[in-house]
C-alpha positions as YAML, in Angstrom:
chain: A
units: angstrom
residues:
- id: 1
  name: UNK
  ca: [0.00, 0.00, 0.00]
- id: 2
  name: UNK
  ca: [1.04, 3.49, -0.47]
- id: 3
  name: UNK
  ca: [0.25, 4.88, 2.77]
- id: 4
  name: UNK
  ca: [2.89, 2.13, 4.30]
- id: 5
  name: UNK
  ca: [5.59, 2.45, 2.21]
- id: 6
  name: UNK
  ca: [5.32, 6.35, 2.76]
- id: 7
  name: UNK
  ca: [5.23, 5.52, 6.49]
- id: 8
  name: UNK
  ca: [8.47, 3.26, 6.25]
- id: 9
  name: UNK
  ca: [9.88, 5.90, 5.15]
- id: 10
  name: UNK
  ca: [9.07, 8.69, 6.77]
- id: 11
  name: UNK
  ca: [9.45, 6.19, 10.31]
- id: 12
  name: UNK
  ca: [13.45, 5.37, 8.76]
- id: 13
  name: UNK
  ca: [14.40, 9.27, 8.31]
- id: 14
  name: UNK
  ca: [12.50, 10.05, 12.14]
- id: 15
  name: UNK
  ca: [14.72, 7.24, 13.54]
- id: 16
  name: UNK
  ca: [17.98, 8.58, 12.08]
- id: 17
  name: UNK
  ca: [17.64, 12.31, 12.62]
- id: 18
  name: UNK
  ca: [17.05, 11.05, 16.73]
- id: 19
  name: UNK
  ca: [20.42, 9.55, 16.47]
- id: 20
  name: UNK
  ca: [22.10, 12.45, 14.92]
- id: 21
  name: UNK
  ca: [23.87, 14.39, 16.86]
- id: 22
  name: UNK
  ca: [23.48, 17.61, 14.46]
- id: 23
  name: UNK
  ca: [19.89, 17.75, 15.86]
- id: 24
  name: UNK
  ca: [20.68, 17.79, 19.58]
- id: 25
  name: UNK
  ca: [23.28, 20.40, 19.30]
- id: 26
  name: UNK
  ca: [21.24, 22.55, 17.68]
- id: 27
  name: UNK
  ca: [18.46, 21.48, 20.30]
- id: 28
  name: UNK
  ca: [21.39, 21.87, 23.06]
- id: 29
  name: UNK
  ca: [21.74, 25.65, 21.26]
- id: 30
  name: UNK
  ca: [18.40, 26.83, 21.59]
- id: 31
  name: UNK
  ca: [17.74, 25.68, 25.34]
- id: 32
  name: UNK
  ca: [20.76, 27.79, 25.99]
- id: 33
  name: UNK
  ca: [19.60, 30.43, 24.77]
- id: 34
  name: UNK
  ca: [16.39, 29.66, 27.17]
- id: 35
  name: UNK
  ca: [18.93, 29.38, 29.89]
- id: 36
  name: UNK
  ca: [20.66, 33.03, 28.77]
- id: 37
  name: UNK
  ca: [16.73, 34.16, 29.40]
- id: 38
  name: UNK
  ca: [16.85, 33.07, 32.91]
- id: 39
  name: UNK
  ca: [20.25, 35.37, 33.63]
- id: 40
  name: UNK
  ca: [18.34, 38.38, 31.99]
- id: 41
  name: UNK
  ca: [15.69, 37.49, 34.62]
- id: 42
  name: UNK
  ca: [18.51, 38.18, 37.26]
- id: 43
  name: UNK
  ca: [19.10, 41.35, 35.85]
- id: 44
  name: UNK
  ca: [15.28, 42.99, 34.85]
- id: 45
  name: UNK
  ca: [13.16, 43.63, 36.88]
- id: 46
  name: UNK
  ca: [9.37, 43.80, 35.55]
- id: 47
  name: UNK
  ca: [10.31, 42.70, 31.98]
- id: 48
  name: UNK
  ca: [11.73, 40.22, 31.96]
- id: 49
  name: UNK
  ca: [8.83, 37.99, 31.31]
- id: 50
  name: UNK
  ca: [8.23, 39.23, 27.96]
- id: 51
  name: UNK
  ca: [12.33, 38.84, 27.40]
- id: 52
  name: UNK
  ca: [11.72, 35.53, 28.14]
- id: 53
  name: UNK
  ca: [9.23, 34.87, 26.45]
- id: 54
  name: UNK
  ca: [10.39, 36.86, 23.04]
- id: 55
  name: UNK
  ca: [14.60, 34.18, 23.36]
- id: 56
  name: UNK
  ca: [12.53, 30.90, 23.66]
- id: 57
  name: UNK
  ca: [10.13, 31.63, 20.63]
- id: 58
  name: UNK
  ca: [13.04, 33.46, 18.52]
- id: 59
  name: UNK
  ca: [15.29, 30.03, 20.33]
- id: 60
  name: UNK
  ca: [12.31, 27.54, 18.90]
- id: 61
  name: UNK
  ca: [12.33, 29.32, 15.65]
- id: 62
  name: UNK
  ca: [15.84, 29.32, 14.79]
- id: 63
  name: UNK
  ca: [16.37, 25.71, 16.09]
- id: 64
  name: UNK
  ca: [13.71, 24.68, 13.55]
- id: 65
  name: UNK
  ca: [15.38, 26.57, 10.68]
- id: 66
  name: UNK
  ca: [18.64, 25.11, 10.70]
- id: 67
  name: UNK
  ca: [17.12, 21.92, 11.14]
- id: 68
  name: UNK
  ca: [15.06, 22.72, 8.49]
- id: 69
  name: UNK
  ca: [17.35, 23.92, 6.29]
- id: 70
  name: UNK
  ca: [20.92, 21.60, 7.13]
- id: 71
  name: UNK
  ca: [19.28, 18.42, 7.58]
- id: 72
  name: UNK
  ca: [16.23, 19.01, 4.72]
- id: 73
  name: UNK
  ca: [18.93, 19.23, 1.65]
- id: 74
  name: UNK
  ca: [20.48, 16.69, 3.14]
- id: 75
  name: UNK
  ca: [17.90, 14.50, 2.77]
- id: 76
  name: UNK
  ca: [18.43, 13.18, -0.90]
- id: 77
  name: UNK
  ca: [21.88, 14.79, -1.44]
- id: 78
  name: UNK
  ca: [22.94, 12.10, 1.30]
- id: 79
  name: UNK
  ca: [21.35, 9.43, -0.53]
- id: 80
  name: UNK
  ca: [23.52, 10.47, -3.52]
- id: 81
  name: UNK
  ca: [26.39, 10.72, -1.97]
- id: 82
  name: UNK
  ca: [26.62, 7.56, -0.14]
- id: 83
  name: UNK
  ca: [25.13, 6.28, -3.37]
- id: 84
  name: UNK
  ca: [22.57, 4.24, -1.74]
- id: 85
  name: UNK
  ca: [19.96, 5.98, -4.21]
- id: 86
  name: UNK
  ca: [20.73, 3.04, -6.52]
- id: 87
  name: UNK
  ca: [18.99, 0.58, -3.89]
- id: 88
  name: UNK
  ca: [16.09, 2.63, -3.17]
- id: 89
  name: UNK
  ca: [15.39, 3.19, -6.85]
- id: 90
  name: UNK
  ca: [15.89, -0.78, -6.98]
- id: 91
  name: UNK
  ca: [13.11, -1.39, -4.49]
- id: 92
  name: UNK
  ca: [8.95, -1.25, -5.56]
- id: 93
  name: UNK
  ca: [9.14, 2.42, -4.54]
- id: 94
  name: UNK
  ca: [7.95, 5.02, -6.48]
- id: 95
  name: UNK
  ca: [10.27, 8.13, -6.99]
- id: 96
  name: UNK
  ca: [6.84, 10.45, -5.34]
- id: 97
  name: UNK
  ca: [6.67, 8.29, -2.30]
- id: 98
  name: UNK
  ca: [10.16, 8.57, -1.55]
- id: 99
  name: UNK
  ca: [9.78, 12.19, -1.39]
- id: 100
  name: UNK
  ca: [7.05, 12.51, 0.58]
- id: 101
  name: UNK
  ca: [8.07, 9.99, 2.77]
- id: 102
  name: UNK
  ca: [11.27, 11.44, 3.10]
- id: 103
  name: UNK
  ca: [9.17, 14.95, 4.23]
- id: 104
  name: UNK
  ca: [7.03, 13.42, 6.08]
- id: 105
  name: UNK
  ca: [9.68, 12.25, 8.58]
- id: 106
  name: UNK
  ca: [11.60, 15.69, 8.52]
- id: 107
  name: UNK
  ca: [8.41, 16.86, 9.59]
- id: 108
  name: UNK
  ca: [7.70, 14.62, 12.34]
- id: 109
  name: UNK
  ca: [11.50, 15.15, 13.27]
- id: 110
  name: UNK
  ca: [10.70, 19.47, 13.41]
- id: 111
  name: UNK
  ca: [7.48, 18.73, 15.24]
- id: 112
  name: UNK
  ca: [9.01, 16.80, 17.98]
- id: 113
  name: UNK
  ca: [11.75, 18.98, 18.50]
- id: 114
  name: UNK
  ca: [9.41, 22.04, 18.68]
- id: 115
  name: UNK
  ca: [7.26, 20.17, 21.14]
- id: 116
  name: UNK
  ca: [10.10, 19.47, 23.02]
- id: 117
  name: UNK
  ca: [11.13, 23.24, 23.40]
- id: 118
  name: UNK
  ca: [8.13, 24.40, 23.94]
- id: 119
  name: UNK
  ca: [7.97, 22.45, 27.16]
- id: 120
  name: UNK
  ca: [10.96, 23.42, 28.31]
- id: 121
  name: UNK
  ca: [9.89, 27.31, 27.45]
- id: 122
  name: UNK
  ca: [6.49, 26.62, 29.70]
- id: 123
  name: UNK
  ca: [8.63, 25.00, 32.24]
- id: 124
  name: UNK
  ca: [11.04, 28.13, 32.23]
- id: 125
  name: UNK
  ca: [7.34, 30.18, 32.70]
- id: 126
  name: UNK
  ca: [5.99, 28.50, 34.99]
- id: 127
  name: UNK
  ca: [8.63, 28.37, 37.44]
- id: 128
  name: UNK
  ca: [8.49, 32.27, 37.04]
- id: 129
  name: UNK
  ca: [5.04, 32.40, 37.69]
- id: 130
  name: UNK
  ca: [4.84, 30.99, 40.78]
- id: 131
  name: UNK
  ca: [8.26, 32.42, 41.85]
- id: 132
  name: UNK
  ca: [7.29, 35.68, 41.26]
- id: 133
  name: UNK
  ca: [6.25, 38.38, 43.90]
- id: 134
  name: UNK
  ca: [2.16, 39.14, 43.52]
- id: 135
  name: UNK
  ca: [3.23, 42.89, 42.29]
- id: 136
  name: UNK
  ca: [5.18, 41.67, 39.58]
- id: 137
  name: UNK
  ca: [2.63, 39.17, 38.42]
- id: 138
  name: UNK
  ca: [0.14, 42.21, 38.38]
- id: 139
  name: UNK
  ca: [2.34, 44.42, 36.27]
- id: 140
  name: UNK
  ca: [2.08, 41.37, 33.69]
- id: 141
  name: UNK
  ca: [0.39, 41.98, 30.32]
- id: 142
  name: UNK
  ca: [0.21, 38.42, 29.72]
- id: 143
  name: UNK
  ca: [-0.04, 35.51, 32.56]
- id: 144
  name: UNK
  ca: [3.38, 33.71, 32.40]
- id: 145
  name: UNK
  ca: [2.04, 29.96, 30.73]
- id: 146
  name: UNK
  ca: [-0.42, 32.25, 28.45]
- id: 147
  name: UNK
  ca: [-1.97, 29.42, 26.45]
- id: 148
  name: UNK
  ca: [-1.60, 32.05, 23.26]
- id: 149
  name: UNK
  ca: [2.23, 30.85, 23.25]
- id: 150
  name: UNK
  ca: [0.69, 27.83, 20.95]
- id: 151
  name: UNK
  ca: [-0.68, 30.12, 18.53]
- id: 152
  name: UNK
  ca: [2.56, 31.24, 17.41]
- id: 153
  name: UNK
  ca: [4.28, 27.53, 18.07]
- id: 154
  name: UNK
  ca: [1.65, 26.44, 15.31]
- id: 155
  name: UNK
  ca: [2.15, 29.25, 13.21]
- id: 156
  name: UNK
  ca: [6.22, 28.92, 13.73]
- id: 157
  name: UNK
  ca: [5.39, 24.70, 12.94]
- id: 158
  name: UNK
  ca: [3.86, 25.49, 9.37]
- id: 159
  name: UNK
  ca: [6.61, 27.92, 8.46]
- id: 160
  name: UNK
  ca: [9.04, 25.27, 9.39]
- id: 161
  name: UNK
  ca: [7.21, 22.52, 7.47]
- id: 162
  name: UNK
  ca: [7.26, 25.29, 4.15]
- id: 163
  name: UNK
  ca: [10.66, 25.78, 4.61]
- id: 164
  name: UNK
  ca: [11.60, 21.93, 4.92]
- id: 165
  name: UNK
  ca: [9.27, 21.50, 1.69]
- id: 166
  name: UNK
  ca: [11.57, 24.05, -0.44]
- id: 167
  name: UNK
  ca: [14.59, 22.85, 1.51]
- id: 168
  name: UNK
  ca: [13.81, 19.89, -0.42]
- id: 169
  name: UNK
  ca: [13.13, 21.26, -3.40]
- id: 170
  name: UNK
  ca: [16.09, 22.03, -3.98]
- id: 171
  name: UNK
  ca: [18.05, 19.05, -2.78]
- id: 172
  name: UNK
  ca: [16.64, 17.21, -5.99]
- id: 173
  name: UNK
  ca: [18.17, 18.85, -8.87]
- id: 174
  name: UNK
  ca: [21.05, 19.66, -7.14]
- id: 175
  name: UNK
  ca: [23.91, 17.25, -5.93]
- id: 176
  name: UNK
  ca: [25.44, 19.87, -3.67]
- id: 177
  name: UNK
  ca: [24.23, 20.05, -0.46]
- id: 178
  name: UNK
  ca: [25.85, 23.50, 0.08]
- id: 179
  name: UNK
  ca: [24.44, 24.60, -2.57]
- id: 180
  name: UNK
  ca: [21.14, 23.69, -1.72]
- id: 181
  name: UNK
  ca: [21.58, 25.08, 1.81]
- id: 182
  name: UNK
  ca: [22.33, 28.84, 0.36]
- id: 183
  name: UNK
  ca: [19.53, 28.87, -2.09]
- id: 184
  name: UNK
  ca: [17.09, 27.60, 0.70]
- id: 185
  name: UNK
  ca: [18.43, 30.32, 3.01]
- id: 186
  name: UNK
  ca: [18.64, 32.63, 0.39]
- id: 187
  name: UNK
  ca: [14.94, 32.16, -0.54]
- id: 188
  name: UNK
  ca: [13.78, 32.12, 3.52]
- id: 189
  name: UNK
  ca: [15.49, 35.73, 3.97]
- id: 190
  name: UNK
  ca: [13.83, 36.96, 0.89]
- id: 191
  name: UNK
  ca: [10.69, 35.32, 2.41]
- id: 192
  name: UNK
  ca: [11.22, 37.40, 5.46]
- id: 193
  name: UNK
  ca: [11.24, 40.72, 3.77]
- id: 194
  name: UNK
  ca: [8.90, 39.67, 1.78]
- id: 195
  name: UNK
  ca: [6.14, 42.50, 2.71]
- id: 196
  name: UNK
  ca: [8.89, 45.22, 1.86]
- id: 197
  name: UNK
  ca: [10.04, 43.60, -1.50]
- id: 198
  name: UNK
  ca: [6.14, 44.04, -2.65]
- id: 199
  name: UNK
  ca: [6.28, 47.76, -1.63]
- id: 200
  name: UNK
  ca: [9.18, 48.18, -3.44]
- id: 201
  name: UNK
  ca: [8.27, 49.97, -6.54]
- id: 202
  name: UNK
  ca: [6.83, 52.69, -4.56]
- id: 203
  name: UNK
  ca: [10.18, 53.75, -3.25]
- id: 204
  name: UNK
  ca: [12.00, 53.67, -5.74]
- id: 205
  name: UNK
  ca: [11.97, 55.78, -9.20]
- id: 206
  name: UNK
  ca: [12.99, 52.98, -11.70]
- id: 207
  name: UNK
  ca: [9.54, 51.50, -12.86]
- id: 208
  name: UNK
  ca: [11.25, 47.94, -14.46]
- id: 209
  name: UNK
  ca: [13.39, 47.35, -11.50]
- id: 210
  name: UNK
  ca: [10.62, 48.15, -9.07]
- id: 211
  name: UNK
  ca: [8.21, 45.59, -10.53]
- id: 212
  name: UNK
  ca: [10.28, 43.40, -10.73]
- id: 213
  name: UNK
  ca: [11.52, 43.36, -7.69]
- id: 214
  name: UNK
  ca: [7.81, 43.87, -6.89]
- id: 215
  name: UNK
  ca: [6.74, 40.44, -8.21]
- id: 216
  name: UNK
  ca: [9.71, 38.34, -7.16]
- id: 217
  name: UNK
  ca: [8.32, 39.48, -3.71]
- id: 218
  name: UNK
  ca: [5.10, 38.30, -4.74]
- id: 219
  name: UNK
  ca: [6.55, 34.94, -5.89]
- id: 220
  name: UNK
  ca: [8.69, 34.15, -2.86]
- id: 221
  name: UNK
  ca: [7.11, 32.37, -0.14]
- id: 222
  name: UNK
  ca: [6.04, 35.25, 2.74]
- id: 223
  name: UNK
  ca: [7.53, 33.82, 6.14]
- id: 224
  name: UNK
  ca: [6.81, 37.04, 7.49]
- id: 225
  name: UNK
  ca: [3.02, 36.07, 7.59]
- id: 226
  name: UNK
  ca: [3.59, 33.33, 10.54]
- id: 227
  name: UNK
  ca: [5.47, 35.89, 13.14]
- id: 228
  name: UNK
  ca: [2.91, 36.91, 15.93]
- id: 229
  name: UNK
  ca: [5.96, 37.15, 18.63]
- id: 230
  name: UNK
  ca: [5.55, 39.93, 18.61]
- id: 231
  name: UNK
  ca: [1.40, 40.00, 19.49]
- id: 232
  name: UNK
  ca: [1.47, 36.78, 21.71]
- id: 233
  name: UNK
  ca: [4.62, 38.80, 23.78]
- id: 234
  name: UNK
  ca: [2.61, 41.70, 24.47]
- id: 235
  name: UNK
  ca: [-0.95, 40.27, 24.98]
- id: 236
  name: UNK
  ca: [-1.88, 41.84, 21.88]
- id: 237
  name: UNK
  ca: [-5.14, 40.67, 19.91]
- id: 238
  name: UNK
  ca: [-4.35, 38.11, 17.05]
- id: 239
  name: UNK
  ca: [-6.53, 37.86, 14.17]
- id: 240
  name: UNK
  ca: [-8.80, 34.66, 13.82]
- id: 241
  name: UNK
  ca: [-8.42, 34.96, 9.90]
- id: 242
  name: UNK
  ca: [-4.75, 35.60, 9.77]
- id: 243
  name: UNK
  ca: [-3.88, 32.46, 11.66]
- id: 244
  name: UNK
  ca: [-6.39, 30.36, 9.48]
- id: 245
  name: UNK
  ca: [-4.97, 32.23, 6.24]
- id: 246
  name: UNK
  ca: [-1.71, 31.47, 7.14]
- id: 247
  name: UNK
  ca: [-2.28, 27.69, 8.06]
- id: 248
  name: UNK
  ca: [-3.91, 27.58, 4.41]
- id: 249
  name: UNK
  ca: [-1.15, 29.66, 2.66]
- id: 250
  name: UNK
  ca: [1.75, 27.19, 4.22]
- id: 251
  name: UNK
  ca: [-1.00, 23.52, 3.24]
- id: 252
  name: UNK
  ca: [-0.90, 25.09, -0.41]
- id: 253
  name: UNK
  ca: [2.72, 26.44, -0.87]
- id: 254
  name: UNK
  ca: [4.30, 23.24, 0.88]
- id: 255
  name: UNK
  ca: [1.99, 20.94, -1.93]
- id: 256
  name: UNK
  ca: [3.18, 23.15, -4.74]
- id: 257
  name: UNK
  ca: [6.89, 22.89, -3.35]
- id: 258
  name: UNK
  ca: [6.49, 18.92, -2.87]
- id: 259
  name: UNK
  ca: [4.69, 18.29, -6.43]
- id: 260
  name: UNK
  ca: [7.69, 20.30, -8.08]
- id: 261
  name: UNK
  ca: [10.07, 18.15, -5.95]
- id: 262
  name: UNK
  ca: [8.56, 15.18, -6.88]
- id: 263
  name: UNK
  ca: [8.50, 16.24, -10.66]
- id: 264
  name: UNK
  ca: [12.20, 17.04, -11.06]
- id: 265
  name: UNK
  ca: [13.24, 14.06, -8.74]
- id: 266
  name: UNK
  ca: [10.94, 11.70, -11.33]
- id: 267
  name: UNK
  ca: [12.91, 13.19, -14.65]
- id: 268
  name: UNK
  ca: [16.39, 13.02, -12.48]
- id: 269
  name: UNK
  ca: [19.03, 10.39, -13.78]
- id: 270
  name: UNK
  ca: [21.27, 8.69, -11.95]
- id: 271
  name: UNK
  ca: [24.92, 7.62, -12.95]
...
């Protein structure tokens, strides 16, 4: 069946991203940045809650983009390289379920290590919460375990899966893994000023290089649209619509990404 051979898959590249130690230094990297939180708490007074708060989601975050990024192009260019491609092409395995298997466990991989983070962030909280004089608790714009944390985790979750979707992308037509690694970053940066790059041609004076700059920032994926830090940090009101909309735009982006994956891995040849 298709769903099980995806799910052998996706269950082989799980089990060997737990064993590699890439993924628990950079998980060792962001819960010391949680711990370099807890010495600003030492030195605030009133604020440092939202300081907090603001290191462990930017921690999360960037622990999920390298992983995203480092082990994602990794993900074929390994098979190449080690040239056990030849066997899995060998097997009853279609070139589209190796793909999405192959995302499928990255995914997994990003969702368990986000889960994992975000427990130690809440753990972090809640010992501040209840360590906390009444006064400073009042002063709080946000209770310290505010369940509204989630909102961006999920949010942060479906910009990690996009970015592990065009991560690889581009590990399929191209053997080097650098390579792939620059583009992807490349195109996530981009992503992130991806609001200004559509404004463009209205600050500039050069009509051809302003649209076009205009659409490329129309075409690039907009990972600006899943940061609500900055909201959820400062018990600000979050938009119903935007969240949904931006679950949606990351479902259809990360399909479009896969399907072109897919369709340049299928024409690839192997020597």
């Amino acid at each position: 069946m298709t769903a099980r051979r995806i799910g052998l898959v996706a269950w082989h590249v799980l089990k060997q991203n737990v064993r590699d130690r890439v993924l628990y230094s950079i998980a060792a990297f962001a819960l010391l940045l949680v711990a370099a939180a807890l010495v600003i708490d030492q030195m605030t007074a009133g604020q440092d809650l939202k300081i907090i708060k603001d290191l462990g989601l930017a921690a999360i975050e960037l622990a999920g983009v390298l992983m995203s990024v480092f082990v994602g192009v990794s993900l074929v260019a390994h098979e190449i390289d080690r040239r056990s491609i030849f066997n899995v092409l060998s097997k009853p395995l279609p070139r589209w379920e190796f793909i999405v298997g192959k995302y499928s466990g990255l995914v997994m991989t990003l969702a368990m290590n986000v889960a994992a983070l975000t427990g130690v962030l809440y753990l972090t909280l809640f010992w501040m919460g209840s360590t906390s004089p009444d006064n400073v608790r009042m002063s709080w714009e946000a209770p310290a375990t505010d369940p509204r944390l989630l909102v961006s985790v999920g949010l942060m979750t479906a910009e990690l899966a996009l970015l592990t979707a065009i991560a690889l992308f581009f590990s399929t037509f191209s053997s080097s893994a650098m390579l792939s690694a620059v583009l992807t970053v490349g195109l996530f940066i981009a992503g992130l000023e991806s609001d200004a790059l559509r404004q463009f041609n209205l600050t500039v004076d050069a009509p051809v290089a302003g649209r076009l700059v205009t659409t490329v920032g129309w075409l690039v994926p907009a990972f600006s649209l899943f940061d609500v830090k900055t909201e959820v940090v400062h018990g600000l009101p979050i938009n119903p619509g935007r969240i949904w909309f931006s679950l949606a735009y990351a479902a259809v982006y990360s399909v479009v990404a896969i399907t072109a994956a897919v369709l340049v891995f299928s024409r690839r040849e192997f020597r």
